[in-house]
C-alpha positions as CSV (number, residue, x, y, z in Angstrom):
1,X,0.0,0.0,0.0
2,X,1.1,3.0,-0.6
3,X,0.5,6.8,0.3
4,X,1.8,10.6,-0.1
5,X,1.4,10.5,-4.3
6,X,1.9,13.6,-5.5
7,X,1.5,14.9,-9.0
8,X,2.6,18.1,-11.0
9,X,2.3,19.4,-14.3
10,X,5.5,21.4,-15.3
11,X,5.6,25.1,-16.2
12,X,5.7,26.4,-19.5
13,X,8.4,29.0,-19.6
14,X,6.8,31.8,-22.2
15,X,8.6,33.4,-25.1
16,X,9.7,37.1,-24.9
17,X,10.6,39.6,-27.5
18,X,14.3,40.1,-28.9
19,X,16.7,39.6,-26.5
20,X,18.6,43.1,-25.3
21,X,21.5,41.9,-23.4
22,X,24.7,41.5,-25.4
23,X,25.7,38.9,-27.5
24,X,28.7,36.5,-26.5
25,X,31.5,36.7,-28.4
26,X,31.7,33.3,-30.7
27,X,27.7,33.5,-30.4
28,X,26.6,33.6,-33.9
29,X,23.8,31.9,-35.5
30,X,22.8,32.4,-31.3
31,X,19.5,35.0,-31.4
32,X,19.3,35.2,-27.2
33,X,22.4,34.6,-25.5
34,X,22.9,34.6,-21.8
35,X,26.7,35.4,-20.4
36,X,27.5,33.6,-17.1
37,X,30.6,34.4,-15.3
38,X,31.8,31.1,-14.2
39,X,35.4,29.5,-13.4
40,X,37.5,26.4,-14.6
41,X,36.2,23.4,-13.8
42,X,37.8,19.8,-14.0
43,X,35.0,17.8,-15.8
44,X,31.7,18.8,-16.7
45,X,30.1,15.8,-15.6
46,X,28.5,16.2,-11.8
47,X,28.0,12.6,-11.4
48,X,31.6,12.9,-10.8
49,X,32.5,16.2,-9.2
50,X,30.6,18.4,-7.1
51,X,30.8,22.1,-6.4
52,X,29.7,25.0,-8.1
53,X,32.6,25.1,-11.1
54,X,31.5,21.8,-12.3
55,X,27.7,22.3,-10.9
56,X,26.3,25.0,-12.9
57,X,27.2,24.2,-16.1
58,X,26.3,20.7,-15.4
59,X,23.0,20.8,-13.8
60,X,21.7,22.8,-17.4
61,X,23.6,19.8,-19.2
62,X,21.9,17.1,-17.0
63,X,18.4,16.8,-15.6
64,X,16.9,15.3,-12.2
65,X,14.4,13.3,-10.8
66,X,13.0,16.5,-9.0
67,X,14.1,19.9,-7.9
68,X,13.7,21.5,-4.9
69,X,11.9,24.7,-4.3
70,X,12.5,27.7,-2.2
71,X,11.0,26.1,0.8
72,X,12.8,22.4,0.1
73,X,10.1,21.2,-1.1
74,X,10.4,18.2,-3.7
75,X,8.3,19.4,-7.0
76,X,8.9,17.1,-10.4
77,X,11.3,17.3,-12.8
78,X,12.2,13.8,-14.8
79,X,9.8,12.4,-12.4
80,X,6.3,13.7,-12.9
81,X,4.9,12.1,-10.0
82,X,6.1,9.7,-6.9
83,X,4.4,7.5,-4.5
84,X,5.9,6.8,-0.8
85,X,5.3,3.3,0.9
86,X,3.7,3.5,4.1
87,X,6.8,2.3,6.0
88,X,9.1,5.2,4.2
89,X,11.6,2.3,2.6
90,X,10.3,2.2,-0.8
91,X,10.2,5.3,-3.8
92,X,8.3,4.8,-7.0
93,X,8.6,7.4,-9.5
94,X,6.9,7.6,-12.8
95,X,8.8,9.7,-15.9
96,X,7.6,11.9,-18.0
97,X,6.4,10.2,-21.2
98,X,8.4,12.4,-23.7
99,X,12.1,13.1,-22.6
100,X,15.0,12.6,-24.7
101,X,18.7,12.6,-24.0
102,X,20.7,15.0,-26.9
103,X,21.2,12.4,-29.2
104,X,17.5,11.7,-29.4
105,X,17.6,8.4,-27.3
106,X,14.7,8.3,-25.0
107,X,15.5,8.6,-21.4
108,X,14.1,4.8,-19.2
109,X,14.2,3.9,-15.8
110,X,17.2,1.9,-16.8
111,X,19.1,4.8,-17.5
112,X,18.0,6.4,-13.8
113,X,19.3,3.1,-12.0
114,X,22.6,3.7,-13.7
115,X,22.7,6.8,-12.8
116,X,22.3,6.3,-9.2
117,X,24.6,3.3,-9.3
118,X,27.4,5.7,-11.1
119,X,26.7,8.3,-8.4
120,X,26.9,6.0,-5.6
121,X,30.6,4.6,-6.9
122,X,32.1,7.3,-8.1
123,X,30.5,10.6,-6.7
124,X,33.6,12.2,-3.6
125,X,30.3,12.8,-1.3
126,X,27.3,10.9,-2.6
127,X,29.4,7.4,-2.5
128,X,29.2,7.9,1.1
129,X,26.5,8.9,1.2
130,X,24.0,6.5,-0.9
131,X,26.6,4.0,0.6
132,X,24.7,4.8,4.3
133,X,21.2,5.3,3.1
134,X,20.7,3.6,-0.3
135,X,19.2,-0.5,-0.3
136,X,19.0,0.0,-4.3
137,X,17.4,1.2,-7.4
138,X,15.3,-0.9,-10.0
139,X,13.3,-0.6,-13.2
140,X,10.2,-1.5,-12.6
141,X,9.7,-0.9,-16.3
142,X,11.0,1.8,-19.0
143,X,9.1,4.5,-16.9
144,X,8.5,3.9,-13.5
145,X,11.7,3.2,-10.9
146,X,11.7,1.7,-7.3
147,X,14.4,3.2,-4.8
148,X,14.5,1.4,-1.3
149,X,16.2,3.0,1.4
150,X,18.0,1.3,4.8
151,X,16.0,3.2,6.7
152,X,13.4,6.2,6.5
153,X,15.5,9.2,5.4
154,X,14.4,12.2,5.0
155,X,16.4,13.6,2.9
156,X,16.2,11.5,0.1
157,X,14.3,13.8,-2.6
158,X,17.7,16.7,-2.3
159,X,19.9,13.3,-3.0
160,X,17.6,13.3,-6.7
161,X,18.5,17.0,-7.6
162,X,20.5,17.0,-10.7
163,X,23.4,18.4,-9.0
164,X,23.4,15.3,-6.6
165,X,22.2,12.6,-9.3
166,X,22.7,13.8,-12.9
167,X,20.6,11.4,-15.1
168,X,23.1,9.8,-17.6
169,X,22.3,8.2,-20.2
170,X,23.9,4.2,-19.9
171,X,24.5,4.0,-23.4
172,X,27.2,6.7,-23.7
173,X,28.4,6.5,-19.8
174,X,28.3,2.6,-19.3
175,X,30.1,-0.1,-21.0
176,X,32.3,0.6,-23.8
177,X,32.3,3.8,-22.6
178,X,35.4,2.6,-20.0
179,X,35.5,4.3,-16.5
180,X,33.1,6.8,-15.7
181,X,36.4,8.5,-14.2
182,X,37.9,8.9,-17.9
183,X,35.1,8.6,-20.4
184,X,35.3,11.1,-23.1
185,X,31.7,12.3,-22.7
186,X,32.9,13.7,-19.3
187,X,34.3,16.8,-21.0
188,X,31.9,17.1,-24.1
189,X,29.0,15.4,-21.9
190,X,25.4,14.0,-23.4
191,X,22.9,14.9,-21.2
192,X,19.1,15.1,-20.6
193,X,18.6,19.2,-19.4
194,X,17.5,22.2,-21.0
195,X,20.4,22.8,-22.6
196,X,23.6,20.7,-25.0
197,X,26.8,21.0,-24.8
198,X,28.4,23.1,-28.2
199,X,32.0,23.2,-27.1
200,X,34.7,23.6,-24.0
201,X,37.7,25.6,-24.5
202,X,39.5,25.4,-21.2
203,X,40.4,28.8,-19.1
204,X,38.1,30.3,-21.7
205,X,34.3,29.3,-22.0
206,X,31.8,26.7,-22.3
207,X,28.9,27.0,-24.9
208,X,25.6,25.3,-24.5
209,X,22.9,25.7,-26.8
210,X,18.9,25.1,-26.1
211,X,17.9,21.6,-26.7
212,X,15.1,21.7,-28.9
213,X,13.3,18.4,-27.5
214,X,13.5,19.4,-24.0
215,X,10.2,17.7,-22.3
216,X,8.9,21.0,-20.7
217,X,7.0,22.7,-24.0
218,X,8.7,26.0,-24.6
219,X,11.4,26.2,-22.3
220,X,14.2,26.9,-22.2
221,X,14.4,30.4,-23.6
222,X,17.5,31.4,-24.4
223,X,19.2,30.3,-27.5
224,X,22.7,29.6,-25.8
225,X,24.8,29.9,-22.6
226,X,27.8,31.0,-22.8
227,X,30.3,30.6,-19.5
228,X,33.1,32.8,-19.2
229,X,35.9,31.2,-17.3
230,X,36.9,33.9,-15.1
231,X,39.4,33.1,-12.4
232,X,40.2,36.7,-11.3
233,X,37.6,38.3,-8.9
234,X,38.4,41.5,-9.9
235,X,37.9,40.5,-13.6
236,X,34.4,39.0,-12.6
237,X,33.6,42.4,-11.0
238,X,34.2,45.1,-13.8
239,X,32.5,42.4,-16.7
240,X,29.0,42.8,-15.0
241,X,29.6,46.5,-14.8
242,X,30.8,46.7,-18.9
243,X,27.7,44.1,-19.1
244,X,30.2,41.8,-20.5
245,X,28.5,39.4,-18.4
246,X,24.3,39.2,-17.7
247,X,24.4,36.6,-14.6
248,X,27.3,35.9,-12.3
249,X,26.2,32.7,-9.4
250,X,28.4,32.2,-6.6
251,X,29.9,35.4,-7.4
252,X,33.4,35.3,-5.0
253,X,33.7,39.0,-5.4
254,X,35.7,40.9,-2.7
255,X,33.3,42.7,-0.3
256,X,34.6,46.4,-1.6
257,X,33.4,45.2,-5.3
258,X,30.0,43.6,-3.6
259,X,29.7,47.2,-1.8
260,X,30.4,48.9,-5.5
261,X,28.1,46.4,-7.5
262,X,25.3,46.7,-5.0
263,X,25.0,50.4,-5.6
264,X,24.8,50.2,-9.5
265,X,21.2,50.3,-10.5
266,X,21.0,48.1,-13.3
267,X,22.7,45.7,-11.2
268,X,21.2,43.3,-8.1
269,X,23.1,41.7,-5.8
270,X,21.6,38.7,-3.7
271,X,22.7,36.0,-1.1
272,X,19.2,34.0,-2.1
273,X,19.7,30.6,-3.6
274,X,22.4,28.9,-0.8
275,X,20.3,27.7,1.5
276,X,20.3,24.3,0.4
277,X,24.2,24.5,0.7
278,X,25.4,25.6,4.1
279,X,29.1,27.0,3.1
280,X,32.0,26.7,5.6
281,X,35.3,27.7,5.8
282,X,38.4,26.5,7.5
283,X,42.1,25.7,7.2
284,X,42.9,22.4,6.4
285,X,45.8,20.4,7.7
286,X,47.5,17.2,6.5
287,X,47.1,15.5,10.2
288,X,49.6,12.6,8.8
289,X,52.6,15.0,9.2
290,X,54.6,16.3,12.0
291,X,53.8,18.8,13.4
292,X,50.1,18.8,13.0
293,X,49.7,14.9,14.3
294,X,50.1,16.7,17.7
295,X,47.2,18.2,19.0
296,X,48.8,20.8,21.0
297,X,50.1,22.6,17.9
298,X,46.7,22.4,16.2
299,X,45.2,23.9,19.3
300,X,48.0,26.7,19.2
301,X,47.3,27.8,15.5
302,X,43.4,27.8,16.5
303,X,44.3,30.1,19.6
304,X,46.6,32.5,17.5
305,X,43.8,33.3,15.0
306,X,40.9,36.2,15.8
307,X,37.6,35.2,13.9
308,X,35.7,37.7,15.3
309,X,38.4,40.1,12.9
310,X,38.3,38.0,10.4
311,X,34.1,38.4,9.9
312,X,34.1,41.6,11.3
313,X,36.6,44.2,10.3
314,X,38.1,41.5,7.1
315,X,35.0,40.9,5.9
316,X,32.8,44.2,7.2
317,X,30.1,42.1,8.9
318,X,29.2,40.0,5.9
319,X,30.3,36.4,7.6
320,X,30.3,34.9,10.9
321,X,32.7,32.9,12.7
322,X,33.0,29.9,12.5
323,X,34.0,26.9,15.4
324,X,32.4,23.7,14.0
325,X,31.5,21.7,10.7
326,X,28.0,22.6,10.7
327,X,26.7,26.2,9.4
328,X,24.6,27.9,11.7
329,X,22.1,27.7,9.8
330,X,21.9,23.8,9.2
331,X,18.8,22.1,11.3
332,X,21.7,20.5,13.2
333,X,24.0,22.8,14.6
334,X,24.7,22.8,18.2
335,X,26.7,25.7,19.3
336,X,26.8,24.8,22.8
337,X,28.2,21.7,21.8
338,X,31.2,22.9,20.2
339,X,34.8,22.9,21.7
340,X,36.3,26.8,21.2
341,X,39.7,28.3,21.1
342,X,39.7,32.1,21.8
343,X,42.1,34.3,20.7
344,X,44.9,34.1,23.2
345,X,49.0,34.6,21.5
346,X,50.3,33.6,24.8
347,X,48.2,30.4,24.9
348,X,49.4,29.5,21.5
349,X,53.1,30.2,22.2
350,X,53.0,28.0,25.1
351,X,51.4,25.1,23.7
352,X,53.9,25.3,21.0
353,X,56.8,25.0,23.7
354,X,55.6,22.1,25.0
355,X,55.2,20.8,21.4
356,X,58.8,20.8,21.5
357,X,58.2,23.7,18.6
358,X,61.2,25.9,19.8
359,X,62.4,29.5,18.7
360,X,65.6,29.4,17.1
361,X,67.6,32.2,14.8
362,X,65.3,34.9,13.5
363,X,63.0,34.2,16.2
364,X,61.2,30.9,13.8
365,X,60.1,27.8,15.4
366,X,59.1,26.1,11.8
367,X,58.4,27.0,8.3
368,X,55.1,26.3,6.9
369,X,53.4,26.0,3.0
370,X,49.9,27.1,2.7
371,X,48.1,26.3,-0.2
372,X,45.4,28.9,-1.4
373,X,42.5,28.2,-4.5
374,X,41.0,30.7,-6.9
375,X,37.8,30.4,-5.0
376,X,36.3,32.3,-2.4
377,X,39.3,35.3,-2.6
378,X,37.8,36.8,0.8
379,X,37.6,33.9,2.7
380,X,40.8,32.0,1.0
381,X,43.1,34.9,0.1
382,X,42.3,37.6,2.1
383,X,42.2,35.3,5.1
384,X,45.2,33.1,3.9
385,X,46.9,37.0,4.4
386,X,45.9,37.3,7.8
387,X,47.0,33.6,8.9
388,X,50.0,34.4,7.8
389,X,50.8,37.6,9.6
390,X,48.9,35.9,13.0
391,X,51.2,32.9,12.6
392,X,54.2,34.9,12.4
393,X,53.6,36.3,15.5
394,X,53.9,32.8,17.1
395,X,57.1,31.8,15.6
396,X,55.4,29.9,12.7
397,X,56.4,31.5,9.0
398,X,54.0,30.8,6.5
399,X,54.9,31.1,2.7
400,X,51.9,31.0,0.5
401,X,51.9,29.1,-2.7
402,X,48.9,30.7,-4.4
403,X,47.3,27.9,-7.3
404,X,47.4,29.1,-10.8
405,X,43.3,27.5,-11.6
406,X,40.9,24.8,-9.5
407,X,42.5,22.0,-10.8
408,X,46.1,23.0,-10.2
409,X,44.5,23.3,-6.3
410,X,42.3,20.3,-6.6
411,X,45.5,18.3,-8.1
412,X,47.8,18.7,-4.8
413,X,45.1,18.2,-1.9
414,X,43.8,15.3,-3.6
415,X,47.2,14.1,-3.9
416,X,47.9,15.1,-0.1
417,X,50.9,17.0,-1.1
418,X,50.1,19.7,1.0
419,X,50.8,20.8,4.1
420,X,48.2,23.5,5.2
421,X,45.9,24.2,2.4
422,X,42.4,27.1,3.1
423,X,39.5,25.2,1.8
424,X,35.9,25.5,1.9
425,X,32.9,22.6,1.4
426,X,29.1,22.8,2.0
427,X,26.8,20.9,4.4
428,X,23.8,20.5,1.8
429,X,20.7,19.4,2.5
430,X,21.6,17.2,5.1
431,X,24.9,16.1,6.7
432,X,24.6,12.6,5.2
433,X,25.3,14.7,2.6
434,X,27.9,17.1,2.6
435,X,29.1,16.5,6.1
436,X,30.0,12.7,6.7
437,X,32.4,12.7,3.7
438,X,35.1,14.9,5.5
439,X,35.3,13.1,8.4
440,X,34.7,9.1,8.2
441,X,37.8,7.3,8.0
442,X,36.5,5.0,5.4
443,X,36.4,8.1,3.1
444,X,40.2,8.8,3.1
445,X,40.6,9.1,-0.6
446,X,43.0,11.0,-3.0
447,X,40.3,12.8,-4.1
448,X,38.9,16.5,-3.7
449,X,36.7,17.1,-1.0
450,X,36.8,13.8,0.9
451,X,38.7,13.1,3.7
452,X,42.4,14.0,2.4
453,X,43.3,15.6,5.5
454,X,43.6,12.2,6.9
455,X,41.2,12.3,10.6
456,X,40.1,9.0,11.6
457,X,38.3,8.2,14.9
458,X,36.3,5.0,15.7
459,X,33.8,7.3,17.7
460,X,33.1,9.8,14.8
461,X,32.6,6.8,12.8
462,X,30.3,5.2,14.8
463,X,28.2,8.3,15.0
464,X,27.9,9.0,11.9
465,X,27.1,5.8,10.7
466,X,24.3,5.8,13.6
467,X,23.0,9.1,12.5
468,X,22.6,9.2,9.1
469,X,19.8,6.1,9.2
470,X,18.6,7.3,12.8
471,X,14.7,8.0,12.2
472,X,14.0,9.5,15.5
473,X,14.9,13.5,14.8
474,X,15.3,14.3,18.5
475,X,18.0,11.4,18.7
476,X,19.8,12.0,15.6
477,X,20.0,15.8,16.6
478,X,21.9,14.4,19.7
479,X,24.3,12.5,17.7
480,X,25.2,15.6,15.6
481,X,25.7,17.7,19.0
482,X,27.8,14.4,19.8
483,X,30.2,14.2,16.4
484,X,30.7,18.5,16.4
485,X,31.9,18.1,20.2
486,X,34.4,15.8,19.3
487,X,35.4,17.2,15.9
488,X,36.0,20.4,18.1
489,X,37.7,19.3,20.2
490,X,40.3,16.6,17.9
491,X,40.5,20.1,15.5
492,X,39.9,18.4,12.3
493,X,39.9,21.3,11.1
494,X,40.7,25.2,12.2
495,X,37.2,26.5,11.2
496,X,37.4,30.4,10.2
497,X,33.7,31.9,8.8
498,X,31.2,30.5,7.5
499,X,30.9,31.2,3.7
500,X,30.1,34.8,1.6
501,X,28.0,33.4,-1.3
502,X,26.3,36.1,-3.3
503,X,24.9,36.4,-6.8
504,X,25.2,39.6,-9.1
505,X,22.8,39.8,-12.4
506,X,21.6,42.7,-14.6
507,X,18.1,43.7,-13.7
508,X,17.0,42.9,-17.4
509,X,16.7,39.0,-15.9
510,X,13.4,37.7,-14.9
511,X,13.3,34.1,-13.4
512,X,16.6,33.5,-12.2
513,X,16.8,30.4,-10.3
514,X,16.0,31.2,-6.2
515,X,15.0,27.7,-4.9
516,X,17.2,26.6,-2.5
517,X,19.7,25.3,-4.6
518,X,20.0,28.2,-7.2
519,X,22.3,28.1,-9.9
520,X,22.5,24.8,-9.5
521,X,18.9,24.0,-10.8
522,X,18.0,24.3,-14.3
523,X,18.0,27.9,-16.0
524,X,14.3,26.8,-18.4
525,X,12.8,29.6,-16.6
526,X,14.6,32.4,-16.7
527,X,14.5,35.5,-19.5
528,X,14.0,38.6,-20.1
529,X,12.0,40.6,-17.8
């Protein structure tokens, strides 16, 4: 038996007159073009890769079972309707009867188990993720799929967002095809969204042009994307004022340019659209190395740095501090739970003499490599600045090595050659999610954005493993109160601020995507105003 159906009809996005933004260079035969600023990405294939470089382009390339709305609510999108079992362990979802991938294949139930299965092996945080929850997938027949879970979870429908769980089609992603990890398609990707993939010229752009059989009637509107691969801030900032670019997503701009941009009337500038992802901020050590296997000299650096300068005066009010994995906006944060290390240099200097960490000539007790990305300039650079001044004053010198592009970055944490690296990943919907994956010993991969900082500990484990099928919400919020105490306390990490996420777009723009997830949901809707 089964209850909690729920059926939708898509949206028709309507037709507007000529397009009046500017045309992207390489554009032609393009009548409405949209400009993104975006930055380099690895792969354009989110089944493998998750984050916003890969994300965006990706989740117009790929479709979803559903989407979430601006109140995380699940509403269809592949799927035009679902039923629930009454015991919460069994999904059915029915397609819509006239999708195509972009070679004109028709999209089954088949090619949604695949999906999942690819996701689940190969995905840095939904392997762990489907690994905890997921019992299995199954075509029922070509339109109608059966997902069983452990355990009632939640969560499930922001696991079948198409930035989560891409739908890919088996016949160019399975088989012949080799590893998902180096199939060809990865970079010049078939997909089932809005919008096709026209060509990728790395550190430059990424065209995409309107799929013509796209299942919602009339949508998308415009006639091509273009991304700009922007890796310069700066560069980002003065494009949307020339209107060299109509829509810049998780915009990284310093705060100065945020202050500038917001003033310019044929501008807005938004922090809408992140809710779903929970950014936080920290500096990363590789815990397999001397000195930061000894927790006294983790606890030093965490007492030598002054958050409360860092989100106020560094950032002028626009982030919080941060002393825990969770945001502080995530249903599960637990404040009081969390271990804290105030500002205190003569702390910091005397744990490091006990480390053994003694001054010798110029007044240095060790010398230290920080690795900095492209991303997030005020809470990588800008801060990476400041650690380094504040470290200085406890005998430690830093010397920044500054990556050229993502995947220079990417390429030497994955790799664990690193010794201190800034970093930055998102919660998501839940922590099964975008949580458990830095911190589970099982997930110590050279990979981005798993555990490559090396933490193990049996009880974290344990927790985690308990929480993420726990049904009861009261117990499972103790767990989480549990895991951030002791994540606090071990210093997995040196937390710093919780993430400045904002969007800039020209006021011309009618639509653009505000659920929960943002830019990383489809762009069928928007246009011109």
């Amino acid at each position: 038996m089964y209850c909690s159906r729920r059926s939708f009809l898509g949206q028709a996005a309507s037709l507007a007159a000529v397009l009046a933004l500017p045309k992207a260079a390489g554009a032609q035969g393009a009548d409405k073009v949209l400009t993104i600023g975006s930055q380099s990405m690895r792969t354009l294939n989110p089944a493998i890769q998750p984050g916003n470089a890969t994300g965006v382009p990706g989740t117009q390339i790929f479709a979803g079972l559903v989407q979430l709305d601006a109140a995380f609510a699940p509403v269809p999108y592949l799927a035009k309707s679902w039923e629930v079992s009454t015991d919460g362990m069994e999904y059915r979802f029915e397609l819509v009867d006239n999708a195509v991938f972009h070679d004109g294949r028709p999209i089954k139930a088949s090619d949604v188990v695949f999906s999942i299965e690819t996701v689940k092996a190969s995905h840095p945080l939904m392997s762990v993720t489907y690994g905890a929850i997921l019992e299995g997938a199954k075509a029922l027949d070509d339109r109608t799929v059966s997902i069983r879970v452990k355990k009632p979870f939640v969560g499930l429908f922001g696991l079948l967002t198409p930035a989560l769980t891409p739908i890919l089609p088996e016949h160019v992603y399975g088989g012949a095809g080799g590893p998902i990890q180096t199939n060809p398609a990865n970079n010049a990707p078939v997909g089932s969204g809005p919008y096709k993939f026209v060509e990728w010229r790395q550190g430059e752009h990424v065209i995409l042009d309107r799929h013509a059989d796209y299942f919602r009637p009339e949508a998308p509107y415009f006639d091509r994307l273009v991304f700009k691969l922007i890796e310069d801030s700066l560069t980002k900032a003065l494009s949307m004022e020339k209107g060299d670019i109509d829509y810049l997503p998780f915009s990284f701009l310093r705060v100065n340019d945020l202050k500038r941009l917001s003033e310019n009337e044929s501008l807005v500038v938004t922090n809408k659209g992140y809710e779903a992802l929970g950014p936080v901020n920290y500096l990363e050590l590789n815990l397999r190395e001397a000195p930061f296997n000894d927790i006294r000299v983790r606890q030093a650096i965490a007492h030598a740095i002054d958050k409360e300068f860092i989100s106020n005066t560094l950032h002028n009010g626009l982030s919080r501090p941060l002393d825990g994995p969770l945001h502080s906006g995530n249903a599960y944060f637990a404040g009081d739970a969390l271990a804290r290390y105030p500002f205190d240099l003569d702390k910091a200097n005397q744990l490091l003499d006990e480390a053994g960490l003694a001054r010798t000539s110029g007044d240095i007790r060790i010398q230290l490599t920080l690795d900095v990305p492209t991303f997030e300039p005020d809470s990588m650079q800008l801060v990476a600045d400041y650690l380094k001044s504040q470290l200085r004053r406890v005998g430690i010198d830093v010397q920044i090595r500054k990556s050229t592009d993502l995947a220079d970055w990417s390429s030497k944490v994955s790799q664990w050659d690193y010794q201190m690296t800034m970093n930055s990943t998102w919660n998501w919907s839940d922590p099964v999610v975008g949580v458990n994956r830095s911190f589970l010993s099982s997930n110590i991969k050279k990979q981005i954005w798993t555990n490559t900082e090396g933490y193990a500990n049996p009880k974290v484990d344990e927790l985690l493993a308990e929480a993420a099928i726990e049904n009861d919400p009261a117990r499972r919020k103790e767990m989480y109160a549990q895991f951030q105490k002791i994540v606090s306390e071990d210093l997995a990490f040196i937390w710093t601020n919780e993430g400045i996420y904002t969007t800039v777009y020209n006021k011309k723009l009618a639509n653009v995507p505000a659920s929960v997830f943002g830019a990383l949901a489809p762009f069928d809707e928007i246009r011109l105003a």
